[in-house]
BALOBA-1460 file (C-alpha; in Angstrom, 3 decimals):
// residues 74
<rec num="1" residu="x" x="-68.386" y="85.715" z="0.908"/>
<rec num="2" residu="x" x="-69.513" y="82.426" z="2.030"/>
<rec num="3" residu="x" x="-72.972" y="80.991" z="2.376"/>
<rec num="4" residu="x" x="-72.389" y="78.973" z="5.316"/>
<rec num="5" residu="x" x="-75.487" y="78.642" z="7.230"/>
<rec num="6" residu="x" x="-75.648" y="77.282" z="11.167"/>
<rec num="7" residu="x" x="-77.586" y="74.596" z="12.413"/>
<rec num="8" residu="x" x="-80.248" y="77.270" z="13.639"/>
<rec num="9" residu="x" x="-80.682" y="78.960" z="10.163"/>
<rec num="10" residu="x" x="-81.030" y="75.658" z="8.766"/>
<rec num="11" residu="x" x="-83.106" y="74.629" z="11.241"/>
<rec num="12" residu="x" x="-85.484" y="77.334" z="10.805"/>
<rec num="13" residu="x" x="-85.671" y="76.778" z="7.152"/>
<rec num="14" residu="x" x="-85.929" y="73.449" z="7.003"/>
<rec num="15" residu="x" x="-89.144" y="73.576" z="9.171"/>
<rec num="16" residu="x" x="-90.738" y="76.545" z="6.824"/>
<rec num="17" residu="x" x="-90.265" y="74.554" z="4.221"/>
<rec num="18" residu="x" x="-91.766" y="71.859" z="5.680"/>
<rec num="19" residu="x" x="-94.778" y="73.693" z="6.364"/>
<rec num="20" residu="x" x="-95.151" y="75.242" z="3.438"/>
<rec num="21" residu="x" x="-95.460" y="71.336" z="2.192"/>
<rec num="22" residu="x" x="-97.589" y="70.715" z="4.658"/>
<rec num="23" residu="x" x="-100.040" y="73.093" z="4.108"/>
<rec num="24" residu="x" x="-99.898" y="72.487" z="0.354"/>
<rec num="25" residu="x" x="-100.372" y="69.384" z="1.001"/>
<rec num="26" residu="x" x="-103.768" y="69.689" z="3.004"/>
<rec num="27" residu="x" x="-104.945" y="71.905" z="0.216"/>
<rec num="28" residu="x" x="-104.425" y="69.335" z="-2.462"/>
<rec num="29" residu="x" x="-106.042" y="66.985" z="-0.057"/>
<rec num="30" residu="x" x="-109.136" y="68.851" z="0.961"/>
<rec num="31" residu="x" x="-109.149" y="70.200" z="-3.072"/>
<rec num="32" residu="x" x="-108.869" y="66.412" z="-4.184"/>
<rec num="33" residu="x" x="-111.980" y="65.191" z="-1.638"/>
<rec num="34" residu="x" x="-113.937" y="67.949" z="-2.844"/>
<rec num="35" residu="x" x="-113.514" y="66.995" z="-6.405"/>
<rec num="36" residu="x" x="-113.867" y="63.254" z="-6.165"/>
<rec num="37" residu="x" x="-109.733" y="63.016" z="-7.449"/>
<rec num="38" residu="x" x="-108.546" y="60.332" z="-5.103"/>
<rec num="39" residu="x" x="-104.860" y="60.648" z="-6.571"/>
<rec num="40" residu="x" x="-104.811" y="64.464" z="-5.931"/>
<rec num="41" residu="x" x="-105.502" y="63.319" z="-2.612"/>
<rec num="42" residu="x" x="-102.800" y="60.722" z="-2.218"/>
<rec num="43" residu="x" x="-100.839" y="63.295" z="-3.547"/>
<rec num="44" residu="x" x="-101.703" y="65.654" z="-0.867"/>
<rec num="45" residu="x" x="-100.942" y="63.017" z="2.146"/>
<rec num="46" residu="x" x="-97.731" y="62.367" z="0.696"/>
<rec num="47" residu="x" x="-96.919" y="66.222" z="0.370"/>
<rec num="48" residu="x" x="-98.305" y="66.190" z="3.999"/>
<rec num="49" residu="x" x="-96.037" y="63.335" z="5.073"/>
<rec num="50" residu="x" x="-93.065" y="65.072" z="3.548"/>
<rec num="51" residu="x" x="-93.510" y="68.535" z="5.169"/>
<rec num="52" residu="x" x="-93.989" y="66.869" z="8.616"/>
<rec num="53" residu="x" x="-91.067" y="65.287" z="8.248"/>
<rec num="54" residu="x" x="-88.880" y="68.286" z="7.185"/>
<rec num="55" residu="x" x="-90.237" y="70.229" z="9.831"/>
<rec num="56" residu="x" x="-88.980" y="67.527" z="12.304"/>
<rec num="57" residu="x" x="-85.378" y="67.580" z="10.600"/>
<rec num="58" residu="x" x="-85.410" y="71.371" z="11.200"/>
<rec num="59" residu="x" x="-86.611" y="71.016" z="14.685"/>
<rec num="60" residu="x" x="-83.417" y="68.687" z="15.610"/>
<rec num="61" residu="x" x="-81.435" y="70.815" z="13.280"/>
<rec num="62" residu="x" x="-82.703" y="73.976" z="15.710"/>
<rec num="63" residu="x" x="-81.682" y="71.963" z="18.874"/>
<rec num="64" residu="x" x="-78.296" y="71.170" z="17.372"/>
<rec num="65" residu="x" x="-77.514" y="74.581" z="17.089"/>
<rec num="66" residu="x" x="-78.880" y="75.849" z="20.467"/>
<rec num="67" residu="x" x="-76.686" y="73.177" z="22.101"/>
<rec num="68" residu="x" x="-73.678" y="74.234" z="19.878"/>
<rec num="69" residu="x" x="-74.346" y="77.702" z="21.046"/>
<rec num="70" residu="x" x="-74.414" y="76.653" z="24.509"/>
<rec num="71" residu="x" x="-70.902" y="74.761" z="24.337"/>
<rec num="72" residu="x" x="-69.409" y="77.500" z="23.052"/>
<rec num="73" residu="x" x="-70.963" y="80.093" z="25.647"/>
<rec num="74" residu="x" x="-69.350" y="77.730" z="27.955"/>
């Protein structure tokens, strides 16, 4: 059995994981301004920046796949 996932499923993934990060990274944040630890808050922008960004890199992995599906509807 394979584990050969399509652009969709990756897609998808990519963008919960992203934010997951995201969100983690707004608690660190908000935890780190509450506390007065400016690097926990760097920390959390950065965990921010990534999640944003893997949630775009699902979001064209998503479109990839809806257009693949279309071509091969076609």
């Amino acid at each position: 059995m394979t584990d050969k996932k399509t652009w969709t499923e990756k897609g998808v993934e990519d963008s919960v994981e992203g934010k997951t990060k995201d969100l983690t990274g707004k608690i660190k944040d908000a935890a780190g301004g509450l506390t007065g630890d400016s690097s926990l808050q760097v920390e959390g922008k950065i965990d921010q920046a990534k999640g944003k960004a893997q949630d775009a890199v699902g979001k064209v992995e998503r479109k990839i796949g809806e257009k693949l599906d279309e071509d091969e509807e076609a």
